[in-house]
N, C-alpha and C positions, 0 to 999 in steps of 0.2 A: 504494500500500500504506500502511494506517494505522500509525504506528506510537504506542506507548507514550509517554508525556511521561520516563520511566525510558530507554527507548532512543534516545529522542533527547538527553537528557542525558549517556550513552554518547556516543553521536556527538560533540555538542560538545565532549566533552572530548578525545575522539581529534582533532577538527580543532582543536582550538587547541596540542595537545602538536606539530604538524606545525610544518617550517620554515614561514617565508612562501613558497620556491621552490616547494614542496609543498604548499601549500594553492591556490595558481596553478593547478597542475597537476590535483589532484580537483576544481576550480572548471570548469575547460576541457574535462575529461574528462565530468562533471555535467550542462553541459551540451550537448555533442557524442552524447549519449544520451537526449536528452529527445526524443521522439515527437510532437509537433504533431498532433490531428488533424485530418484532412481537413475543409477551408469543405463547406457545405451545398452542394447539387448547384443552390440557385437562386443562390449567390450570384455577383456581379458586380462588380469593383473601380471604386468612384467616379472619376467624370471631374471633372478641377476645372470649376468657374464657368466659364461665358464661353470654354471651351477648347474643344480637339479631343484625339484621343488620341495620343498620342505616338507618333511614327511611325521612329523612329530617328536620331541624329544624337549627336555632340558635345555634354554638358551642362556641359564645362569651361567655365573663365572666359573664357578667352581663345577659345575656341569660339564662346563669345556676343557677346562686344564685340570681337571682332580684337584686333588692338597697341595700340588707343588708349590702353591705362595704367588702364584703368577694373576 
């Protein structure tokens, strides 16, 4: 929805009168309501270089290098 350069200056000023707690909160709420839409029906998520696709497993640190401190 378009709004006026008048109502969004509204706006700003109702979000700067807010605490900082409350500005956290219509930030998070903002957006927790934003709609993504749907990838096209060709699309496909890139495979890196030189790889295969990832098939499940541990990407912690310690997952990858054991105990050696690395």
């Amino acid at each position: 929805m378009t709004r006026s350069p008048g109502d969004r200056r509204r706006l700003a000023q109702k979000l700067a009168a807010l605490s900082p707690e409350e500005r956290v909160w219509v930030f998070k709420e903002s957006a927790r309501r934003v709609r993504l839409p749907p990838p096209p029906a060709d699309f496909t998520p890139p495979l890196l270089t030189g790889g295969t696709r990832w098939i499940g497993g541990d990407l912690r640190r310690g997952g990858q290098h054991g105990d050696d401190g690395r």
